[in-house]
N, C-alpha and C positions, 0 to 999 in steps of 0.2 A: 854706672849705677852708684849712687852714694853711700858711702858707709853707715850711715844712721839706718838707714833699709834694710839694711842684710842684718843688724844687731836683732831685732824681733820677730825678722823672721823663722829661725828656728822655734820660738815657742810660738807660732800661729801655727805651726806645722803640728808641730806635738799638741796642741788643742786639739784642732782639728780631726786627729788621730783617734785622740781620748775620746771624742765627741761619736767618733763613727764608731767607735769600737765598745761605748755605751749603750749609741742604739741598736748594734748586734746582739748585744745580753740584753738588752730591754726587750727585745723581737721575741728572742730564746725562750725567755722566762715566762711574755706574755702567750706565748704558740703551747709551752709545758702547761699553763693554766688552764688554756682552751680544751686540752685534750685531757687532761684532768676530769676539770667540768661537763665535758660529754661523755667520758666512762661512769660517773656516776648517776650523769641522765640515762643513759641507757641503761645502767643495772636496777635501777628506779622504774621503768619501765616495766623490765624483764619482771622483777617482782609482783607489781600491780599486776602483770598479764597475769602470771602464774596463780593470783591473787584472785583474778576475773573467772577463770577456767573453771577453776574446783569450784569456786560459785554455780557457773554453769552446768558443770556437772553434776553436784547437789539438785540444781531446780531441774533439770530434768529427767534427774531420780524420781524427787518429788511430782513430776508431771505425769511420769508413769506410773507410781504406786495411785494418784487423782484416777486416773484414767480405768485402772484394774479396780479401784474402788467404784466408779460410778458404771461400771460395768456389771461388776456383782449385781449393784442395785436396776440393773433394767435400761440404764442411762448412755446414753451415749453423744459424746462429744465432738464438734463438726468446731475449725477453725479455719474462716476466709476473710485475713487479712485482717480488722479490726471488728469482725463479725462472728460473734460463735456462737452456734447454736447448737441445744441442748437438746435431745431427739429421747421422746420416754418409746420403750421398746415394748414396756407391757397395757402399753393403750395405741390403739390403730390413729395411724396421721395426728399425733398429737405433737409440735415443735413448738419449742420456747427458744427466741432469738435473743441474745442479748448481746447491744450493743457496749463496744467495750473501750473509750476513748484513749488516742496513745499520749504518750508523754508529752508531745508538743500540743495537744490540744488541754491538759492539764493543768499545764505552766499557764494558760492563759487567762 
């Protein structure tokens, strides 16, 4: 083997080195980013639910206290699926149906 070869070889080695041992902390840093990024998606998440809940909760508070009031008044409340109907208690076979379109037929 001739001596000009062996002269550059030691720094193609130590490149190389450098090279593999960058994209080890490039790997590192980008995997610590990912996992970053999904603790904050998640706690993003977690919030909005927490956020969805108590909403949920509130309306159907409000669904019952509806309900205890149209009850006072005679009224009674029937729901099948996007169909509700209003049933009056103090007149015999008297129903009012009303139909009640959902969000996807809204949008459109």
């Amino acid at each position: 083997m001739p001596d000009n070869l062996l002269i550059p070889l030691p720094s193609i080695v130590l490149s190389l080195c450098m090279i593999i041992g960058g994209l080890f902390v490039f790997r590192r840093a980008y995997v610590k980013q990912l996992g970053e990024l999904q603790e904050r998606i998640i706690s993003t998440y977690k919030a909005q639910n927490e956020a969805l809940e108590k909403d949920l909760a509130n309306l159907r508070h409000e669904i019952t206290a509806m309900r205890l009031a149209f009850k006072q008044l005679g009224l009674e409340i029937e729901i099948n699926g996007t169909t509700i109907t209003i049933i009056d208690g103090q007149q015999a076979k008297r129903k009012r149906i009303i139909q009640v379109p959902t969000i996807e037929d809204e949008m459109h």
